[in-house]
C-alpha positions as CSV (number, residue, x, y, z in Angstrom):
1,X,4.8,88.4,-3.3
2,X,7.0,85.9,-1.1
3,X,7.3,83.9,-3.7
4,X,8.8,87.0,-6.0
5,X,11.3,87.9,-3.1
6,X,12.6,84.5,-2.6
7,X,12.7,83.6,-6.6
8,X,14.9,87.0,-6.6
9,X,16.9,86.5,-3.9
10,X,18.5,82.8,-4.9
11,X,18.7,84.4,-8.3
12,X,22.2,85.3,-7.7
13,X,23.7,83.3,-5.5
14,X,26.1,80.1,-6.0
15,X,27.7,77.7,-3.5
16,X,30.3,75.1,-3.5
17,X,28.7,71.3,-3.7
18,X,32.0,69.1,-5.2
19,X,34.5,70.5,-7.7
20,X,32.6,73.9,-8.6
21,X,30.2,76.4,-8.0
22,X,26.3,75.4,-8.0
23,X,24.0,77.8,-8.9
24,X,20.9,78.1,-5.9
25,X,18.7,78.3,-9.1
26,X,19.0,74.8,-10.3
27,X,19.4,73.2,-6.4
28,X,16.1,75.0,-5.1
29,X,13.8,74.6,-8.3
30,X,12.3,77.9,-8.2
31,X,10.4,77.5,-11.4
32,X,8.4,74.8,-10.1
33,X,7.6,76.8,-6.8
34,X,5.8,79.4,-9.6
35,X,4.2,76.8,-11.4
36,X,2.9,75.0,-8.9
37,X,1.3,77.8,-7.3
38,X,-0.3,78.6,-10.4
39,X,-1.7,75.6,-10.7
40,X,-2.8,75.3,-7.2
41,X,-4.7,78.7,-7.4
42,X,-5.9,78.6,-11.3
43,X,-5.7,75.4,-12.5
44,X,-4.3,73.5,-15.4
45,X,-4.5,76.7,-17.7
46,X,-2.7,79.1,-16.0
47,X,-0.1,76.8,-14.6
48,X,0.5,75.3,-18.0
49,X,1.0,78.9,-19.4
50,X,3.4,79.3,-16.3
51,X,5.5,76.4,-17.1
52,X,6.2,77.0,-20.4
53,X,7.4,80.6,-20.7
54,X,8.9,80.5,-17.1
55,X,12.5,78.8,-18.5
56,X,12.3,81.8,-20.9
57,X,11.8,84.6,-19.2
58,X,14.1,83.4,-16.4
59,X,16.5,82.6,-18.8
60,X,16.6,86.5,-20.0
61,X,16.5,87.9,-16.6
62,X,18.9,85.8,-14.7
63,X,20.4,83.5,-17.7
64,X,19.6,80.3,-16.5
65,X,18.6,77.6,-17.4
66,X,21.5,77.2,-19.9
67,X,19.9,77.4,-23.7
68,X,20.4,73.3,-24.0
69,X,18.1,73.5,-21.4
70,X,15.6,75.4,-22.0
71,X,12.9,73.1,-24.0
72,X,13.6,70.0,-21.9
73,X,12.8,72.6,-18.4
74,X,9.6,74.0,-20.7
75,X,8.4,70.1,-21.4
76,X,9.0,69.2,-17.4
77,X,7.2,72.4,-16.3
78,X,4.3,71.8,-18.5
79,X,3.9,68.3,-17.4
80,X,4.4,69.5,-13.9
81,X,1.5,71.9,-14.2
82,X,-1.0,69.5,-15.2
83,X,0.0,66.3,-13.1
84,X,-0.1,69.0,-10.2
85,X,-3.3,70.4,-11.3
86,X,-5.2,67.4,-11.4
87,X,-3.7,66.1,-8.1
88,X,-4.6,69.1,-6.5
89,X,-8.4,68.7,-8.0
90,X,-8.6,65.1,-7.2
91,X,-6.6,65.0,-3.8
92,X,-6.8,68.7,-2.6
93,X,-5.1,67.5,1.2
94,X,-2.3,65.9,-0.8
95,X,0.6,67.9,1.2
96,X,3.0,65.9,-1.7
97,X,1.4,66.5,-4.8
98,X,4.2,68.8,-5.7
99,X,6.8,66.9,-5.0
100,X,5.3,63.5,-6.9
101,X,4.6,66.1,-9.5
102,X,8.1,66.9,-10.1
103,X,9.2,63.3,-10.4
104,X,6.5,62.5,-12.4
105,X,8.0,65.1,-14.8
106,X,11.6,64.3,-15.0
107,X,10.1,60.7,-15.1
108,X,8.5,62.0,-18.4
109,X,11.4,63.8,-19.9
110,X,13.3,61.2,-19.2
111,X,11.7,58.8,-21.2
112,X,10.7,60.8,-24.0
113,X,14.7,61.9,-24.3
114,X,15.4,58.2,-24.1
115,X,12.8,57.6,-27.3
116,X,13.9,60.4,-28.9
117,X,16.7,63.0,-28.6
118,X,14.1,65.8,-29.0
119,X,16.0,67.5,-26.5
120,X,19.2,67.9,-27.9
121,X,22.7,67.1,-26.3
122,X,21.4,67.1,-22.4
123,X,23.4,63.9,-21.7
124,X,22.6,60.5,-20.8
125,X,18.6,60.7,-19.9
126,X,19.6,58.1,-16.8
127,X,22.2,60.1,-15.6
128,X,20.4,63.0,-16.6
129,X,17.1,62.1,-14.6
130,X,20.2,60.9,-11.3
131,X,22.0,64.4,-11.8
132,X,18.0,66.2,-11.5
133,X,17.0,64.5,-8.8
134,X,20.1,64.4,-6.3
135,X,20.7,68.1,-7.1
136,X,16.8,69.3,-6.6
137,X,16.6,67.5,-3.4
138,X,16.2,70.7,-1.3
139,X,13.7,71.8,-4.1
140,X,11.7,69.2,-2.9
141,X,12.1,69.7,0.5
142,X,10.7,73.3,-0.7
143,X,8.0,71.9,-3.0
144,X,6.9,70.0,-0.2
145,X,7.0,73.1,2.6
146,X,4.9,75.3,0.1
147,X,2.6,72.2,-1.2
148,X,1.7,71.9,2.8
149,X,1.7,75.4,3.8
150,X,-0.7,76.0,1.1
151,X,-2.8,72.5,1.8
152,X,-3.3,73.5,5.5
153,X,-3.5,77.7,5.3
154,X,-5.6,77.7,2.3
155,X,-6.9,74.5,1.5
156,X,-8.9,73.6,-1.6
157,X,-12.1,71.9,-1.1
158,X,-13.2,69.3,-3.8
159,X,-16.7,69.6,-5.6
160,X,-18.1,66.2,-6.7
161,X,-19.9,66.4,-9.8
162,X,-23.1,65.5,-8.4
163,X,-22.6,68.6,-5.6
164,X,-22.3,70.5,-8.6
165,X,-25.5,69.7,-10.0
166,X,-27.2,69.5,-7.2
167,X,-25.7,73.1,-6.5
168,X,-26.6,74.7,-9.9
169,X,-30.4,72.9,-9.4
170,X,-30.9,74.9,-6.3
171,X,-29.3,78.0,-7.7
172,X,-32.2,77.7,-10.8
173,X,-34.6,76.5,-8.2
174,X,-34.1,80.2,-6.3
175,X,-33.6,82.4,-9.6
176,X,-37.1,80.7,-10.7
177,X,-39.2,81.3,-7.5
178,X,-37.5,85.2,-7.6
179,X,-39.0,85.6,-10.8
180,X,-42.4,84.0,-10.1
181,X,-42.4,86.6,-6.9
182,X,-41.6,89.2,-9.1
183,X,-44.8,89.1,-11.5
């Protein structure tokens, strides 16, 4: 629900950072907030599904990110949901895993648009992945707030896979003596 009221309430605001107006949007990184808490509650799956129709459906409510945008935001969300996913599996007390998440995406979109123009006209990828980085700083700072608020209030504990066996060995273990009781 917080994470609703503050995704609406920077939806409309701009501010003055150089020669023109900067949309909040773009500086705070909302979309990645959403993913990422996706992903930090149900997985790869869900935040995957997150990532990649969040550009669009922002882009019809509050029309950003620009339509030039909008695959190279799906790509970095999607990779962002899975990097974030498995960090939060494999290092659950990570209080950065969202912020080396983001990186690791714009790392990825950067190099894939420098292979490939698959994106279309989104500039330089270098100056591209500069421009995305110095303008999402306080995105990370915000990743980072809600990757550690969420690390210390509700943390996610990490079940080895022989735990898990062990677990579901004890589980059979009971459900077999129930049964023998029961005859």
């Amino acid at each position: 629900m917080l994470l609703a009221i503050a995704w609406l309430s920077l939806s409309r605001f701009t501010w003055r950072r150089g020669p023109g107006p900067v949309h909040w949007a773009r500086t705070f990184c909302r979309l990645f907030w959403a993913t990422f808490v996706a992903a930090y509650f149900y997985g790869a799956r869900v935040g995957l599904l997150v990532g990649l129709f969040a550009p669009a459906i922002n882009l019809l409510v509050t029309g950003l990110p620009a339509w030039k945008f909008l695959s190279v935001m799906s790509f970095e969300l999607a990779i962002f949901a899975i990097v974030t996913a498995w960090a939060v599996k494999r290092l659950p007390r990570l209080i950065l895993s969202a912020p080396l998440g983001y990186i690791v995406a714009k790392i990825a979109s950067t190099g894939v648009q420098a292979a490939t123009p698959v994106f279309g006209d989104i500039g330089q990828p270098v100056d591209f992945f500069v421009r995305s980085l110095t303008g999402g700083i306080a995105g990370l700072v915000v990743l980072a707030a809600i990757n550690a608020a969420l690390v210390w209030f509700i943390p996610k504990t990490r079940v080895r896979r022989n735990e898990s066996f062990a677990l579901r060995g004890h589980c059979e273990a009971i459900v077999r003596m129930d049964l023998s009781h029961g005859n």
